[in-house]
SEFIZA-3560 file (N, C-alpha, C; in Angstrom, 3 decimals):
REM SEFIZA-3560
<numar><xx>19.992</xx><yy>31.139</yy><zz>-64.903</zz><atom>N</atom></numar>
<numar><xx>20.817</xx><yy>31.629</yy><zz>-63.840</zz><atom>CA</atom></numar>
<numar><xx>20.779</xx><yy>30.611</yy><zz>-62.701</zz><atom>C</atom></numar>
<numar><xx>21.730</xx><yy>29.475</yy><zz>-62.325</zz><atom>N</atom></numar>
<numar><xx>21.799</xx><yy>28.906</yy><zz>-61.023</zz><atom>CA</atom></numar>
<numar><xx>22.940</xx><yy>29.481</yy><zz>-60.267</zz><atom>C</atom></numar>
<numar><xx>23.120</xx><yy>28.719</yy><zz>-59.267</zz><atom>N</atom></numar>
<numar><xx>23.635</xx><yy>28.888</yy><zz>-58.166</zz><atom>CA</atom></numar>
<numar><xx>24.080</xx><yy>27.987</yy><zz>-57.165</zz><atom>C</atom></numar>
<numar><xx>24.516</xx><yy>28.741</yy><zz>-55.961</zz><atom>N</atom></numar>
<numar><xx>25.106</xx><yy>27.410</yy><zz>-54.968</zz><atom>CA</atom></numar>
<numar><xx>24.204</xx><yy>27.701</yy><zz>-53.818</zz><atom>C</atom></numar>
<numar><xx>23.192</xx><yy>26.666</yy><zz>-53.406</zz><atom>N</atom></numar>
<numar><xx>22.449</xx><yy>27.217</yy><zz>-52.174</zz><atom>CA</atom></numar>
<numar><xx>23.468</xx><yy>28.127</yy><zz>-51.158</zz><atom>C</atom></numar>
<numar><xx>23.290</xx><yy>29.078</yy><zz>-50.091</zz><atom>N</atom></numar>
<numar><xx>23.093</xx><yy>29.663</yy><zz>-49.389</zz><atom>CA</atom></numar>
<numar><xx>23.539</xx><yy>28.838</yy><zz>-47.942</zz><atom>C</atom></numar>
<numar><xx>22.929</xx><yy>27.771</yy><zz>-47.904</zz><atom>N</atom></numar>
<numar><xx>23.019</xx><yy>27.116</yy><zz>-46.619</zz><atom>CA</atom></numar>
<numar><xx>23.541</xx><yy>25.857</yy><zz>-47.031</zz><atom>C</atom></numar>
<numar><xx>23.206</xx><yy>25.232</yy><zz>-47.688</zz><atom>N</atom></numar>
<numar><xx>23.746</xx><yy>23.890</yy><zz>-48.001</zz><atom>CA</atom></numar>
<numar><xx>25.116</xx><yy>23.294</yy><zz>-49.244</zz><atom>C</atom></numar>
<numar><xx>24.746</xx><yy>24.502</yy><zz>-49.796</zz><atom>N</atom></numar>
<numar><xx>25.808</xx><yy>24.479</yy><zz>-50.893</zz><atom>CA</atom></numar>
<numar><xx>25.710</xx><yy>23.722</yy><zz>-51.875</zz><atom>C</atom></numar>
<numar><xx>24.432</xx><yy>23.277</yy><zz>-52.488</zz><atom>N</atom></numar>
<numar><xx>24.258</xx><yy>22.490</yy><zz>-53.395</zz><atom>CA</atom></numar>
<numar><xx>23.595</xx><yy>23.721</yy><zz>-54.417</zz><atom>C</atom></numar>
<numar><xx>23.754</xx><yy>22.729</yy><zz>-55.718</zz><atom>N</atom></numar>
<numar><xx>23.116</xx><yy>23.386</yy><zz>-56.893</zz><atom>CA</atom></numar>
<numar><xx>21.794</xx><yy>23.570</yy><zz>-56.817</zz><atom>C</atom></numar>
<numar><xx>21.412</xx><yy>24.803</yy><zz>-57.375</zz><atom>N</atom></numar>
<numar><xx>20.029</xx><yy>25.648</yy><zz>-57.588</zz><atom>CA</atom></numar>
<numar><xx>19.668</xx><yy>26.070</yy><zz>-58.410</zz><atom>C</atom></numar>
<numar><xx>19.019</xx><yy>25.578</yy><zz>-59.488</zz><atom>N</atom></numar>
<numar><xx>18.524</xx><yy>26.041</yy><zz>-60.431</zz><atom>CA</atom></numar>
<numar><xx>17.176</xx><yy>26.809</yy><zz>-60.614</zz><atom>C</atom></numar>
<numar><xx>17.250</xx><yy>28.202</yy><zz>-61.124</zz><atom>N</atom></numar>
<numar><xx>16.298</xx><yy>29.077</yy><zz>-61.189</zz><atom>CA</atom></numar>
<numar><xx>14.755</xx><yy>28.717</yy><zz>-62.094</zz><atom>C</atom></numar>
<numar><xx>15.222</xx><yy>27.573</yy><zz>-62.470</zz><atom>N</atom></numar>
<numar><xx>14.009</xx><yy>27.118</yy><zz>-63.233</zz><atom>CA</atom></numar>
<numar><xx>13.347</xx><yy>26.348</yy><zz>-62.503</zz><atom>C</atom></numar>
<numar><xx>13.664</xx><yy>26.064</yy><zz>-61.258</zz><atom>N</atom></numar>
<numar><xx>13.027</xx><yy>24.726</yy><zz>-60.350</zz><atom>CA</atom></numar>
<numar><xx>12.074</xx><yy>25.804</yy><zz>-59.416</zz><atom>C</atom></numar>
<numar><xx>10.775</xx><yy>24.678</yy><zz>-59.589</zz><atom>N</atom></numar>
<numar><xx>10.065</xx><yy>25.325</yy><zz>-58.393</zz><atom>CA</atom></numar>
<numar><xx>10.002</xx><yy>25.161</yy><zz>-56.912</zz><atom>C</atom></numar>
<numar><xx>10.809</xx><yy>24.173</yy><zz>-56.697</zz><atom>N</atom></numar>
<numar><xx>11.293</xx><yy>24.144</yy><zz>-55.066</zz><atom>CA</atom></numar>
<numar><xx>12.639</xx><yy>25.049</yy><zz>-55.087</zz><atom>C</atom></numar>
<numar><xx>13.089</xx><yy>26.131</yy><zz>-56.058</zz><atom>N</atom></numar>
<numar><xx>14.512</xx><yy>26.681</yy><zz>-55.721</zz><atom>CA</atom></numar>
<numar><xx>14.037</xx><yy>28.349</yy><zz>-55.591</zz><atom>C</atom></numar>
<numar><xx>14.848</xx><yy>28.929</yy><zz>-54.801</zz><atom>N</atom></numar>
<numar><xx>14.485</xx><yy>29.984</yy><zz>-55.088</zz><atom>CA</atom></numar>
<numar><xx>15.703</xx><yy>30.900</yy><zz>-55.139</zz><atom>C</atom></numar>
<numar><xx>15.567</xx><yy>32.096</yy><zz>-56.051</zz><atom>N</atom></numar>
<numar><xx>16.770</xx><yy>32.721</yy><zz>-56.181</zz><atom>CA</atom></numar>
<numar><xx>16.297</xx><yy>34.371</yy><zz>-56.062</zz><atom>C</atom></numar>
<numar><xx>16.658</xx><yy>35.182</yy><zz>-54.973</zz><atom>N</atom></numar>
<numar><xx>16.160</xx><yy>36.442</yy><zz>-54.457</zz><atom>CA</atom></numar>
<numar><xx>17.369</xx><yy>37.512</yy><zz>-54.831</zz><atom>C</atom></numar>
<numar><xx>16.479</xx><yy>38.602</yy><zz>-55.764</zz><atom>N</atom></numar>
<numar><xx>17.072</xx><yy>39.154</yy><zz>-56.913</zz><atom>CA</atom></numar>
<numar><xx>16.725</xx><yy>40.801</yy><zz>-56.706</zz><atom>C</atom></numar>
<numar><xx>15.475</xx><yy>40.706</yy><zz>-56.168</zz><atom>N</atom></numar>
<numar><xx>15.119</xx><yy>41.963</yy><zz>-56.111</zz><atom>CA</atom></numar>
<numar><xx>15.628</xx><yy>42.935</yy><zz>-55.169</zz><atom>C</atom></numar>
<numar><xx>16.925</xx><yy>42.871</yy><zz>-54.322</zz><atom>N</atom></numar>
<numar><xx>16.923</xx><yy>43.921</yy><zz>-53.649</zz><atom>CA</atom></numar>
<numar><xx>18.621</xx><yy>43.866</yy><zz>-53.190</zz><atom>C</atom></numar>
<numar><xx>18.801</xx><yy>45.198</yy><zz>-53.165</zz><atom>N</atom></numar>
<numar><xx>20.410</xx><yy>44.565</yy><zz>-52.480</zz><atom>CA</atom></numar>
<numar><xx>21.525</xx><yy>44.921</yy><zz>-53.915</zz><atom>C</atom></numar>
<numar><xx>22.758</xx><yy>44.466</yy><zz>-53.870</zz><atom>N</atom></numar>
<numar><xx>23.271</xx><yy>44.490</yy><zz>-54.817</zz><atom>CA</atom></numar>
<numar><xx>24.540</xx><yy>43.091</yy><zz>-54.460</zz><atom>C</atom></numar>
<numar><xx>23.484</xx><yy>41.859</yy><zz>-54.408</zz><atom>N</atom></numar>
<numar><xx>23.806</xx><yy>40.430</yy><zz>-54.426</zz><atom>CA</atom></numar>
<numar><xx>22.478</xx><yy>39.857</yy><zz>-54.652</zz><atom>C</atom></numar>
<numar><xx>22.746</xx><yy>38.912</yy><zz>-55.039</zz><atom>N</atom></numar>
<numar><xx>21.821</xx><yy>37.492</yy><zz>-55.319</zz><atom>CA</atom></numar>
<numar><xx>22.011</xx><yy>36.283</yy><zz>-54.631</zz><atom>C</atom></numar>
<numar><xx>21.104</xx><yy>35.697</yy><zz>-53.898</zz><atom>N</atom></numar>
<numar><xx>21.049</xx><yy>34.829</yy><zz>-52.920</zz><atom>CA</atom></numar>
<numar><xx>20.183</xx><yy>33.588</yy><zz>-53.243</zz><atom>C</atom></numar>
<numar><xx>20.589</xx><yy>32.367</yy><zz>-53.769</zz><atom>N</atom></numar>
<numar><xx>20.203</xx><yy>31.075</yy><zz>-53.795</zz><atom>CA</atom></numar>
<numar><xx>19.514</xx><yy>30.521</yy><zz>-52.870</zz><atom>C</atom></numar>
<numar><xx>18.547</xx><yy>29.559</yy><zz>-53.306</zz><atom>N</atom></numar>
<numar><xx>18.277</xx><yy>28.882</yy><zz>-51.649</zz><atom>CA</atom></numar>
<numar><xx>17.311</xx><yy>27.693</yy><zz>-52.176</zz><atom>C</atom></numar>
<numar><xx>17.306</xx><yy>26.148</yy><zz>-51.579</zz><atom>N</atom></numar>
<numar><xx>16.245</xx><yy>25.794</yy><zz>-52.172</zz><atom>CA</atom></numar>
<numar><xx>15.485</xx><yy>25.802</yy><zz>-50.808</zz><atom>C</atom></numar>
<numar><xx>13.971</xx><yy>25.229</yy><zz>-51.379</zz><atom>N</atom></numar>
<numar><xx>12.933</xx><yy>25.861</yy><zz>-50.369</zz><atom>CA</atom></numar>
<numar><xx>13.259</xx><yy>25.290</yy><zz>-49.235</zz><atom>C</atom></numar>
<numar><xx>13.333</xx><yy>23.519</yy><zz>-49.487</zz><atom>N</atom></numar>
<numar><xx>13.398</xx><yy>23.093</yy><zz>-48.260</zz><atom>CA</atom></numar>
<numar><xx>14.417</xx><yy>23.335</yy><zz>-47.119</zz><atom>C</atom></numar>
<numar><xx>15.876</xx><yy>23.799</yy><zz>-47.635</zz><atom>N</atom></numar>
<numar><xx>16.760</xx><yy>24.670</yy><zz>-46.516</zz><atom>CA</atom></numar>
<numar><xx>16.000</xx><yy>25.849</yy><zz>-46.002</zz><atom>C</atom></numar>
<numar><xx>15.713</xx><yy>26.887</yy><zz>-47.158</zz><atom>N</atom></numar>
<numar><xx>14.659</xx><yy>27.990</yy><zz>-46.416</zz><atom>CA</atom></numar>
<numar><xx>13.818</xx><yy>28.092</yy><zz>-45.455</zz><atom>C</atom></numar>
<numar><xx>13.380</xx><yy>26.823</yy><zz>-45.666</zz><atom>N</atom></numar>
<numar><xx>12.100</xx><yy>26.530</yy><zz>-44.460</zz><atom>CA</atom></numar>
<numar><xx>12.715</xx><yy>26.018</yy><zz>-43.316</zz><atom>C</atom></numar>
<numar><xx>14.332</xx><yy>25.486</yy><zz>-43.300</zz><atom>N</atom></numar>
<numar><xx>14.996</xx><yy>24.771</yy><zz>-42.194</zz><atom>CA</atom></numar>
<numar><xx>15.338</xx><yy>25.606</yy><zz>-41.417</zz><atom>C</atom></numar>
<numar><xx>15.634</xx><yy>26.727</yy><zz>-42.047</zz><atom>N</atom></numar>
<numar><xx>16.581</xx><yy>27.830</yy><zz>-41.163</zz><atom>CA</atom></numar>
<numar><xx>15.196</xx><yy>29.018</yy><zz>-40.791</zz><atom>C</atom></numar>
<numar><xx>14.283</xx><yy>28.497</yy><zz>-41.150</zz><atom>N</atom></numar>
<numar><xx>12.877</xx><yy>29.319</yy><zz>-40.662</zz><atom>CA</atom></numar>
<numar><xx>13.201</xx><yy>30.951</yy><zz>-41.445</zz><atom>C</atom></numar>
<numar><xx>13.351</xx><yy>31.135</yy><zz>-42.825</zz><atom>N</atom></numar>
<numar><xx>13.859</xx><yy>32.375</yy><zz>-43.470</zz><atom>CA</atom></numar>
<numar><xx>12.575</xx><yy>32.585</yy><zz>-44.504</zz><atom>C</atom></numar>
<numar><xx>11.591</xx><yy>31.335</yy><zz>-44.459</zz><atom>N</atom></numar>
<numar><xx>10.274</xx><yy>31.410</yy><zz>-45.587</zz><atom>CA</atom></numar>
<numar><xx>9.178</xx><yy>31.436</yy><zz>-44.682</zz><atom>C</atom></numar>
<numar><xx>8.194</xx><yy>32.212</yy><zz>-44.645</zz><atom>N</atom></numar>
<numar><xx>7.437</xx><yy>31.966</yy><zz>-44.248</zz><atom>CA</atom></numar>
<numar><xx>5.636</xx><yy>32.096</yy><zz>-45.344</zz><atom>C</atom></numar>
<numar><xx>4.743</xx><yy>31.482</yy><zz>-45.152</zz><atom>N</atom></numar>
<numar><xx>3.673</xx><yy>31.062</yy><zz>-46.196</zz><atom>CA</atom></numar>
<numar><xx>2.732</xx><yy>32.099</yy><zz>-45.829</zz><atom>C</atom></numar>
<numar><xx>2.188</xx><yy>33.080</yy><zz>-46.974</zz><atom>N</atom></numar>
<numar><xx>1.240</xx><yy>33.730</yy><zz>-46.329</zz><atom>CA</atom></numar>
<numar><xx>0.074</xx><yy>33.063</yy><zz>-47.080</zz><atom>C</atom></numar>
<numar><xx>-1.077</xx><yy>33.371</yy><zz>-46.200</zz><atom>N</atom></numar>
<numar><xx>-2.619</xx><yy>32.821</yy><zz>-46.042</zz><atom>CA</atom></numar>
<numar><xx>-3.745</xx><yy>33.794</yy><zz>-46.332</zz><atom>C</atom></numar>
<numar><xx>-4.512</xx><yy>33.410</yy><zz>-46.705</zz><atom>N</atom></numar>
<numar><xx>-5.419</xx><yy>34.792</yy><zz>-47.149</zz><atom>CA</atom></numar>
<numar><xx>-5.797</xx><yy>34.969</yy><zz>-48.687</zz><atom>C</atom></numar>
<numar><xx>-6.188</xx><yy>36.405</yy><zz>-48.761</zz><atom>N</atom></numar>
<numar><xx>-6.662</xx><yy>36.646</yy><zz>-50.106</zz><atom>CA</atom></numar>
<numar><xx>-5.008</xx><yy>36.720</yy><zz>-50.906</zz><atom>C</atom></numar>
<numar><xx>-4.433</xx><yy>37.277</yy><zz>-50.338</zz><atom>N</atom></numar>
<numar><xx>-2.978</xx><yy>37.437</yy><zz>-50.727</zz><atom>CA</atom></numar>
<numar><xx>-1.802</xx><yy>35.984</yy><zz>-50.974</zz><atom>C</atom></numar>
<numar><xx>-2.207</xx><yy>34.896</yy><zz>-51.081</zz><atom>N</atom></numar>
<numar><xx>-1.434</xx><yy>33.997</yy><zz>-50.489</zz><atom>CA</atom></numar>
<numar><xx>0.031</xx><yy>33.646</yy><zz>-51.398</zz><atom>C</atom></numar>
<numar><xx>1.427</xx><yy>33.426</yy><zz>-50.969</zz><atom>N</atom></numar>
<numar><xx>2.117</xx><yy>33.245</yy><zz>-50.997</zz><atom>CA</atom></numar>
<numar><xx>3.429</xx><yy>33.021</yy><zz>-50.179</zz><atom>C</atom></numar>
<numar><xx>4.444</xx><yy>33.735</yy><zz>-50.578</zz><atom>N</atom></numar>
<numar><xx>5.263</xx><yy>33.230</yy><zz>-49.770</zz><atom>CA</atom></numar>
<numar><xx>6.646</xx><yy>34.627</yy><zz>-48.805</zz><atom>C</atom></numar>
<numar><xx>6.775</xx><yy>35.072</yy><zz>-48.332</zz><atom>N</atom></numar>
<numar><xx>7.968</xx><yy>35.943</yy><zz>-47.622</zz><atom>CA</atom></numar>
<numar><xx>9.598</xx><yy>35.271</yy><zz>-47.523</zz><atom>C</atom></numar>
<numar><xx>10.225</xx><yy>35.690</yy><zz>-47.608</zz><atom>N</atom></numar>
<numar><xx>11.636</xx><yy>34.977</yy><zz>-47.902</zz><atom>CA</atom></numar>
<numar><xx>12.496</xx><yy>36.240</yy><zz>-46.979</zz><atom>C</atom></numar>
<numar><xx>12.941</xx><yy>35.826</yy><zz>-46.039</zz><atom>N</atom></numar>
<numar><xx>14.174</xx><yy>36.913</yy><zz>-45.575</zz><atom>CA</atom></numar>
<numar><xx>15.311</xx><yy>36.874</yy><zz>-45.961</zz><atom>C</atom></numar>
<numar><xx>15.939</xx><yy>37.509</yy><zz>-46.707</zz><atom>N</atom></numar>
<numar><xx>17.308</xx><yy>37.280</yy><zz>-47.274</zz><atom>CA</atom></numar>
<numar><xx>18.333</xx><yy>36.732</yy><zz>-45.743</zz><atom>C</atom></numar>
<numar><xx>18.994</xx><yy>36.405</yy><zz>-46.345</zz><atom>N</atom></numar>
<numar><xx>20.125</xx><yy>35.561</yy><zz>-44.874</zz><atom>CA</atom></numar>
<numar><xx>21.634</xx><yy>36.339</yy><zz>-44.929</zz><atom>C</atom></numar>
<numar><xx>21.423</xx><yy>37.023</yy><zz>-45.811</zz><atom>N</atom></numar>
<numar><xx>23.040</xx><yy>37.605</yy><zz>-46.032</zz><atom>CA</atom></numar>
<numar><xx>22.176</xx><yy>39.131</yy><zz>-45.589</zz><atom>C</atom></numar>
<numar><xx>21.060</xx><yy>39.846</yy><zz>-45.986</zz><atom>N</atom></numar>
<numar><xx>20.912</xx><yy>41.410</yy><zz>-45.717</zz><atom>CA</atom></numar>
<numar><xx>19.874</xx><yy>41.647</yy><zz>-44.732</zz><atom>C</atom></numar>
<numar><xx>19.344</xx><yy>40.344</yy><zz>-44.536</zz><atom>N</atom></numar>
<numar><xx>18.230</xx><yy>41.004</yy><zz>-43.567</zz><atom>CA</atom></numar>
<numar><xx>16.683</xx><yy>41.556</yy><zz>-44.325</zz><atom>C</atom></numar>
<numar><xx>16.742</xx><yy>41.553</yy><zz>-45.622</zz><atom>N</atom></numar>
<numar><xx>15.706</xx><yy>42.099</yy><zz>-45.996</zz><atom>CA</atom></numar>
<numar><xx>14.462</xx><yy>41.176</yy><zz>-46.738</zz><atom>C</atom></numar>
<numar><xx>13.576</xx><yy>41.529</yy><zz>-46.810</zz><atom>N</atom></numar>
<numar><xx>12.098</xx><yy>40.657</yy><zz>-47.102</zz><atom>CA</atom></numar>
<numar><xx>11.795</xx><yy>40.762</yy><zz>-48.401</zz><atom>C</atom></numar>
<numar><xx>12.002</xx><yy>39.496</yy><zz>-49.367</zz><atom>N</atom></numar>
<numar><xx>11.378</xx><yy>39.393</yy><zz>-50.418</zz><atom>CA</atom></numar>
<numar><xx>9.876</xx><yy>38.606</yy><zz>-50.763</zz><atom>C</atom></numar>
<numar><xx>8.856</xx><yy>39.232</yy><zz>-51.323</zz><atom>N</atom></numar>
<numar><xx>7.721</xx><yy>37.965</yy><zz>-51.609</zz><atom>CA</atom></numar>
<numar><xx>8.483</xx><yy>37.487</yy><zz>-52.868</zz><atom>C</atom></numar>
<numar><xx>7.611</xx><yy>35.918</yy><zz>-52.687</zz><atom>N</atom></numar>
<numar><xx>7.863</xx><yy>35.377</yy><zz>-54.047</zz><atom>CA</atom></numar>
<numar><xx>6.186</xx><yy>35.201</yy><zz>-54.762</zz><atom>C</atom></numar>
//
């Protein structure tokens, strides 16, 4: 499953680990690769026992982990 980034409009492929594609919520799917994500400040890294990553969707407003 790719896509067209979100912000930049380039190709995104769901198999890449700098891409990310946010699936779980909503009834759309939203592309993004990381490094736009992190441009538009929409990723943020969590720290801890838990560590990963928060993604705010840019089209709904809503919070996915990855």
């Amino acid at each position: 499953m790719n896509g067209e980034c979100y912000f930049c409009h380039g190709l995104v492929l769901a198999d890449e680990s700098e891409d990310i594609v946010l699936q779980d919520h909503g009834d759309h799917r939203v592309f993004l690769h990381r490094q736009c994500a992190a441009g538009y400040n929409v990723i943020e890294t969590r720290v801890g026992p838990s560590s990963g990553a928060d993604v705010v969707c840019p089209v709904c407003g809503d919070v996915e982990s990855l």
